[in-house]
SEDREN-117872 format. One record per residue (C-alpha): residue in three letters; y, x negated, z negated. Coordinates in Angstrom, 3 decimals. Layout:
REM residues N
<'ALA'; <Y; X; Z>>,
...
END
This chain:
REM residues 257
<'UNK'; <0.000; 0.000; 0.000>>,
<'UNK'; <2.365; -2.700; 1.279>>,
<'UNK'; <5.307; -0.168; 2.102>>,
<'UNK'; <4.697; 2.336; -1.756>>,
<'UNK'; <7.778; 4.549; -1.820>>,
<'UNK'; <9.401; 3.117; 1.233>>,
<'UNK'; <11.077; 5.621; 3.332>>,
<'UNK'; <11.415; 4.193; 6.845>>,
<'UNK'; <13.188; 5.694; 10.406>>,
<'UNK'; <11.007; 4.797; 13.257>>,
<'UNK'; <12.694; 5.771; 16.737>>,
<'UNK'; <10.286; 6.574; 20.123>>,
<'UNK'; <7.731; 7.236; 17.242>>,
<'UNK'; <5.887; 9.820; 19.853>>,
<'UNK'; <3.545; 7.621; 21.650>>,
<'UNK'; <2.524; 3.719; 21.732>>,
<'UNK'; <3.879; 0.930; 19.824>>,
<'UNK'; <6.015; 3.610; 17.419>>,
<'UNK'; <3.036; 6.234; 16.951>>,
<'UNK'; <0.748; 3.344; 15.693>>,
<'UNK'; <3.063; 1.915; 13.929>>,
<'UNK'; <4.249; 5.521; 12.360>>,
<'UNK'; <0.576; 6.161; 11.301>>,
<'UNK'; <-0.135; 1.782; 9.973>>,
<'UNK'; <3.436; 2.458; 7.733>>,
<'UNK'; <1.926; 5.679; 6.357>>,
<'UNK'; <-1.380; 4.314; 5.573>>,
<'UNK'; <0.517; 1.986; 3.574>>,
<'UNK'; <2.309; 4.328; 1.393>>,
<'UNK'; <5.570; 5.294; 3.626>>,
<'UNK'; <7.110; 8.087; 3.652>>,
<'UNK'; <7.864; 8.206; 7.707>>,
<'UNK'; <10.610; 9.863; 9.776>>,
<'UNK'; <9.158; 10.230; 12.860>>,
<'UNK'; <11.729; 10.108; 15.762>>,
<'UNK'; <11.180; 10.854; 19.365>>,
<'UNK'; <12.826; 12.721; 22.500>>,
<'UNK'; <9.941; 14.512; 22.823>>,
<'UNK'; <9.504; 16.932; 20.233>>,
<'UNK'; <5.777; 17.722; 21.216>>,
<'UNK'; <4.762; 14.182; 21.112>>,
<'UNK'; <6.819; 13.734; 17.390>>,
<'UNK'; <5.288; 16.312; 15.927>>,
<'UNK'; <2.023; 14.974; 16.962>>,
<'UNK'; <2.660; 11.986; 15.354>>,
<'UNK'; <3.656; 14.082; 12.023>>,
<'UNK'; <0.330; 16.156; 12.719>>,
<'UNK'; <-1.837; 13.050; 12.416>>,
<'UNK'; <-0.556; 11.263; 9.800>>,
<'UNK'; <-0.569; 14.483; 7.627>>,
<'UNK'; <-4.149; 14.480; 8.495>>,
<'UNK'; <-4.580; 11.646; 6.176>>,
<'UNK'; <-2.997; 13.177; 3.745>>,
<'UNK'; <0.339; 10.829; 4.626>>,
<'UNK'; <4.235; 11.860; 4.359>>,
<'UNK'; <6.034; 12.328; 7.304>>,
<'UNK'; <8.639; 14.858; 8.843>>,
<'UNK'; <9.879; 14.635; 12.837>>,
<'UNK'; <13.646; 14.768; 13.080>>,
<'UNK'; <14.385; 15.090; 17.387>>,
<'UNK'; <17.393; 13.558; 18.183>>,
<'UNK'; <18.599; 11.424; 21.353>>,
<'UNK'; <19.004; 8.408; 20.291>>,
<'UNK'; <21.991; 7.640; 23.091>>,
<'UNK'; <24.104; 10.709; 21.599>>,
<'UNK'; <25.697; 9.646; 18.422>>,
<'UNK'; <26.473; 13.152; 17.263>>,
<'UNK'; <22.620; 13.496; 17.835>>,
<'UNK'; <21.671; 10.003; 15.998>>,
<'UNK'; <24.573; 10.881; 13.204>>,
<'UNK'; <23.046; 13.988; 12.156>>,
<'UNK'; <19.461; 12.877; 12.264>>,
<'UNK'; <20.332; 10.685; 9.729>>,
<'UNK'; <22.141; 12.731; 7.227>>,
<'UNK'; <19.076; 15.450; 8.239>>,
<'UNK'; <17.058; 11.944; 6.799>>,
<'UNK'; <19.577; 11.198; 3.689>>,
<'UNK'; <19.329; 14.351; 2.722>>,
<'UNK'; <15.894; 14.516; 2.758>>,
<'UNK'; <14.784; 11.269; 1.473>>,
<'UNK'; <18.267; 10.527; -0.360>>,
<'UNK'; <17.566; 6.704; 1.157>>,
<'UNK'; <16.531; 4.923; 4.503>>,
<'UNK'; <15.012; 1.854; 3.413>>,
<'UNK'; <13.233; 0.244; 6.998>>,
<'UNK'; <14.512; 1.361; 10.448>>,
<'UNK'; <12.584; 0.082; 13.385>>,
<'UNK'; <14.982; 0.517; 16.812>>,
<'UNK'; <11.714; 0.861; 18.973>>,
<'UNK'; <12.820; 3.508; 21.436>>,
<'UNK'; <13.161; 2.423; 24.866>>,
<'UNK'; <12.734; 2.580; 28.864>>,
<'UNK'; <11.564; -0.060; 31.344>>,
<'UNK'; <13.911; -0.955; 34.248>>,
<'UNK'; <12.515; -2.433; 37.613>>,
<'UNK'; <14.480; -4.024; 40.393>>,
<'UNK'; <15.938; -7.187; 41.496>>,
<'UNK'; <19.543; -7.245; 40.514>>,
<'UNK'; <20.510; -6.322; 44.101>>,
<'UNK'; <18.165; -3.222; 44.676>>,
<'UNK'; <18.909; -1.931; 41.547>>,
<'UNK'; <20.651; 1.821; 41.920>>,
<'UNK'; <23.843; 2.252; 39.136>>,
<'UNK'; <23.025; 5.098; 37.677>>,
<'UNK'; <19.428; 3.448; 36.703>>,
<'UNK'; <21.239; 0.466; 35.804>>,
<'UNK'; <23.517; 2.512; 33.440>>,
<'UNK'; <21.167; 4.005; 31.905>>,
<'UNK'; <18.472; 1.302; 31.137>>,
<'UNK'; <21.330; 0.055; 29.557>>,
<'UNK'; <22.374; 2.849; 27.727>>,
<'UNK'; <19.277; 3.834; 26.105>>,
<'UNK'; <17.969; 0.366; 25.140>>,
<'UNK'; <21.027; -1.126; 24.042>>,
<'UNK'; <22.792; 1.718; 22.804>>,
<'UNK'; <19.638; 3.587; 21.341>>,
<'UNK'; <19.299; 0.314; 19.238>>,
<'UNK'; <23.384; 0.137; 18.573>>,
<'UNK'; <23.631; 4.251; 17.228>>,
<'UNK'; <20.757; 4.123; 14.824>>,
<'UNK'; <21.971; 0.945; 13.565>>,
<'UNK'; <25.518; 2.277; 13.123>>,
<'UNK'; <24.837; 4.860; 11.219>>,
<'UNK'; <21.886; 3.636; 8.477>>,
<'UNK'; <23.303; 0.490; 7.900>>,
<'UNK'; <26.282; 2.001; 5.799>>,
<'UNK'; <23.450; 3.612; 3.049>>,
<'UNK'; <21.816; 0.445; 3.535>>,
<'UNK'; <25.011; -1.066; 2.137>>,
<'UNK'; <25.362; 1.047; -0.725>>,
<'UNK'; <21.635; 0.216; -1.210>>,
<'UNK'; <22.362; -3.379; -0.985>>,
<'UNK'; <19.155; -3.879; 0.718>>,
<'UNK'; <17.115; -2.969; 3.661>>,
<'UNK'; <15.374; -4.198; 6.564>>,
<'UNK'; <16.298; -3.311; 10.224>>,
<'UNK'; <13.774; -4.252; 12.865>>,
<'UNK'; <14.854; -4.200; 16.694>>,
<'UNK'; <12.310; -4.253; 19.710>>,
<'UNK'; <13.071; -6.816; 22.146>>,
<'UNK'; <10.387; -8.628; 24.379>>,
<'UNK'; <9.295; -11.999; 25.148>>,
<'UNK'; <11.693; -11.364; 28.508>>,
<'UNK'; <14.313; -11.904; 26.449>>,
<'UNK'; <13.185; -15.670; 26.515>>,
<'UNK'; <11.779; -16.184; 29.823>>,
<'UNK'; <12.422; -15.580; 33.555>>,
<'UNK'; <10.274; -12.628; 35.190>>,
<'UNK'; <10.857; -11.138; 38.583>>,
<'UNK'; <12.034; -7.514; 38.982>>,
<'UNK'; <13.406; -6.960; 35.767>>,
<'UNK'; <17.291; -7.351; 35.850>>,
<'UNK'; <18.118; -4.557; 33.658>>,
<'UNK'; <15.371; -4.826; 31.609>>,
<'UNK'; <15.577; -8.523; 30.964>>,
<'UNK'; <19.360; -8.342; 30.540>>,
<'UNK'; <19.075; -5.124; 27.429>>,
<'UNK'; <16.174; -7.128; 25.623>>,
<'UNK'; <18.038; -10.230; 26.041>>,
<'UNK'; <21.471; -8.512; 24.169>>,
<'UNK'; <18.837; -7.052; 21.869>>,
<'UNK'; <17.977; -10.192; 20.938>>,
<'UNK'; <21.579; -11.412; 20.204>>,
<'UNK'; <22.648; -8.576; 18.522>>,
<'UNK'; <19.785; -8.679; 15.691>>,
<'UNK'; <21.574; -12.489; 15.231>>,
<'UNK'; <24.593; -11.234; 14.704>>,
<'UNK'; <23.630; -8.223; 12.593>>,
<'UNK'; <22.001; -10.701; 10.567>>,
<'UNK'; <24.881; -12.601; 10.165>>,
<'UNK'; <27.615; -9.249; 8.906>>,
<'UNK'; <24.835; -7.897; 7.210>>,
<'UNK'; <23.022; -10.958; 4.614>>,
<'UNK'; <25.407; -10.637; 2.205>>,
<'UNK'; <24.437; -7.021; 1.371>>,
<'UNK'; <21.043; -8.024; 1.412>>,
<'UNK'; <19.902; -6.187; 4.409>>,
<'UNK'; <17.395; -7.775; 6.872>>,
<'UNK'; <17.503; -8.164; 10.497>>,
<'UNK'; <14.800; -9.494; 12.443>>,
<'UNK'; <13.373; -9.139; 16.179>>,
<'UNK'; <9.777; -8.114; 18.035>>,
<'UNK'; <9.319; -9.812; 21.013>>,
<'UNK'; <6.226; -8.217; 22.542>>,
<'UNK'; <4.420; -9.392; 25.321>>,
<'UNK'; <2.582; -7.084; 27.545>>,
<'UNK'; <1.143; -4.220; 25.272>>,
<'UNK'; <-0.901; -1.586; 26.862>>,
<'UNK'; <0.756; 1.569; 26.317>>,
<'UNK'; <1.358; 4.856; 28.101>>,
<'UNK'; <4.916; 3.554; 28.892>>,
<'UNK'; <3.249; 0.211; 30.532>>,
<'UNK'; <0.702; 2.380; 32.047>>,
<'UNK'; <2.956; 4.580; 33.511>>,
<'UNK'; <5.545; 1.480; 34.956>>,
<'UNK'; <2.396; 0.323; 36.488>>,
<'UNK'; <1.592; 3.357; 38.603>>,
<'UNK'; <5.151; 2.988; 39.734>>,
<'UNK'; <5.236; -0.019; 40.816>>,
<'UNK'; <2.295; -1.295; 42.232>>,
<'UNK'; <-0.029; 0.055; 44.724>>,
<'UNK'; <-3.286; -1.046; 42.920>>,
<'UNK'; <-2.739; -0.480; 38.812>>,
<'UNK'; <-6.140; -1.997; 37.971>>,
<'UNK'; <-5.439; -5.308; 40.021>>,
<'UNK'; <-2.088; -5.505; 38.507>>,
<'UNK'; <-3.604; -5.597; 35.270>>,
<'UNK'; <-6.108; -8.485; 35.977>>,
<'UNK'; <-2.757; -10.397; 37.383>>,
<'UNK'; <-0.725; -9.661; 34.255>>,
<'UNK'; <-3.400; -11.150; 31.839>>,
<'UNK'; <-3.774; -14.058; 33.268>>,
<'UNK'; <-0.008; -14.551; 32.262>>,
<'UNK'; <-1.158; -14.738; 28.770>>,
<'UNK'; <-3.068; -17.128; 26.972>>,
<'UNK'; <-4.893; -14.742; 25.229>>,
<'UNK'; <-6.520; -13.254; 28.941>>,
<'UNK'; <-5.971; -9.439; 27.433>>,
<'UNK'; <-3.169; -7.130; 27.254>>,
<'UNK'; <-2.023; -6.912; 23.551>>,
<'UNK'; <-2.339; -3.583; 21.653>>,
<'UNK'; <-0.005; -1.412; 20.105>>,
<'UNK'; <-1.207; -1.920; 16.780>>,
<'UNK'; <-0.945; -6.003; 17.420>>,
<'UNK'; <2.911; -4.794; 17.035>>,
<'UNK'; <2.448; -2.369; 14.447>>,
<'UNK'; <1.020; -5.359; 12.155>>,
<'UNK'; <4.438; -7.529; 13.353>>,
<'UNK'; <6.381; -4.802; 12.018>>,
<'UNK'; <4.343; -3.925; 9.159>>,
<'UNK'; <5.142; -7.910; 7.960>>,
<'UNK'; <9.052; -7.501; 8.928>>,
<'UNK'; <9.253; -3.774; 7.054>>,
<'UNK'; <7.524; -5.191; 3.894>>,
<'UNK'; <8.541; -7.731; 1.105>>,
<'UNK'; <6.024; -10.692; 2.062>>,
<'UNK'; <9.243; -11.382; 5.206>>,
<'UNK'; <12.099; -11.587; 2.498>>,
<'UNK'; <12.976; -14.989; 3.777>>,
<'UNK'; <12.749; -14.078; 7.428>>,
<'UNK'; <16.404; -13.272; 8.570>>,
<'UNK'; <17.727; -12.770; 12.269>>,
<'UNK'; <14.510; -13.979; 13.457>>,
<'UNK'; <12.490; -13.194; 16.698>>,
<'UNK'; <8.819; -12.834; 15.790>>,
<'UNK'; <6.539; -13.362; 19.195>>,
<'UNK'; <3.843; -10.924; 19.562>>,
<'UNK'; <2.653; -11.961; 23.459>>,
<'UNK'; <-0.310; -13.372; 23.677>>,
<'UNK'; <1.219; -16.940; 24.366>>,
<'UNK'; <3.154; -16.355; 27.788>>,
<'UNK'; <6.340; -17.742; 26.294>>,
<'UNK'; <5.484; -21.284; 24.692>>,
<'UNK'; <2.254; -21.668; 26.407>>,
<'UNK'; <0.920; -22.394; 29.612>>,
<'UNK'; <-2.784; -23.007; 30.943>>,
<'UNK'; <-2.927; -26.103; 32.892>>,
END
């Protein structure tokens, strides 16, 4: 019961990295505000972790809309009088070389993965203050570090992801509220699923390809990041501060001669 009495936000919490990681924080004692777009999918999420006899509520909100975001947490504060963990997990892919890339996708891979991580953020971290203490974790990706074709948008949000957990860190220490980073690799979810079937012609082939970017030769799972932010939500990372943790298999720092 790493996370007892914890009350943690989790946003995209309907399916993937944030549903497993929804139902490892309630296994471990969290109370769990399950956030997603989708209310179908949230409530899901709720429905199984209430199954093991796990707290939870869904609270649907749009996590680009800060009227949306701002009352979804005062719907929280009010329920839980505290936010102690929020995990900024919500997010889209964005394919494209720089060039072929159409505006309004542009605009909006931006908006939803840099601005779904700013609104949250904006809004907790005040009762976090009062708190003095917290942990935020934000999702990057390992293409925040590295070079990989097609991904302008994408690359550039998890790259200012990655900068703005630094400098979160940095406004933030003194109330004794962490910021750290998740730099995933390729995970095998329904969103990477689905990104696949867009864009190439022969999914299954495409996955052989991608693994053999990895040192690992597999696909990570969503629960390899639920563990990552199980460590980053809990006490046993109390000295980790405006860090990115790698979760990917080895593609960054590794390479198989």
């Amino acid at each position: 019961m790493r996370l007892r009495d914890k009350v943690i936000l989790l946003t995209g919490a309907g399916s993937g990295i944030g549903k497993s990681t929804a139902l490892l924080f309630a296994k471990e004692g969290a109370s769990v505000i399950v956030n997603d777009l989708d209310p179908e999918s949230g409530n899901d999420t709720v429905v199984e972790i209430l199954k093991e006899n796990g707290e939870a509520i869904f609270i649907q909100a749009d996590v680009t809309d800060a009227e949306s975001v701002k009352s979804m947490v005062n719907k929280a504060i009010n329920q839980y009088k505290r936010i102690d963990i929020l995990f900024n997990n919500a997010g889209i892919s964005g394919v494209g070389k720089l060039h072929e890339v159409d505006i309004d996708a542009w605009n909006k891979t931006m908006n939803v993965n840099i601005n779904g991580v700013m609104l949250p953020s904006k809004f907790v971290i005040p009762h976090m203050m009062k708190q003095k203490k917290g942990s935020i974790i934000n999702m990057s990706s390992c293409i925040a570090e590295m070079g990989l074709a097609n991904r302008a948008s994408y690359s550039t949000t998890k790259g200012a992801i990655l900068a703005l957990t630094k400098s979160m860190q940095v406004d933030y220490a003194r109330y004794n509220i962490r910021v750290n980073a998740i730099l995933p690799g390729t995970i095998f979810t329904p969103f990477v699923e689905n990104y696949l079937k867009q864009s190439y012609e022969n999914p299954e082939e495409a996955i052989e390809q991608i693994k053999t970017r990895q040192l690992s030769g597999e696909l990570g799972k969503p629960e390899d990041v639920a563990y990552a932010a199980l460590f980053l939500a809990s006490d046993e990372s109390k000295f980790m501060m405006g860090s990115p943790l790698y979760i990917d298999g080895g593609v960054v720092f590794g390479k198989d001669a």
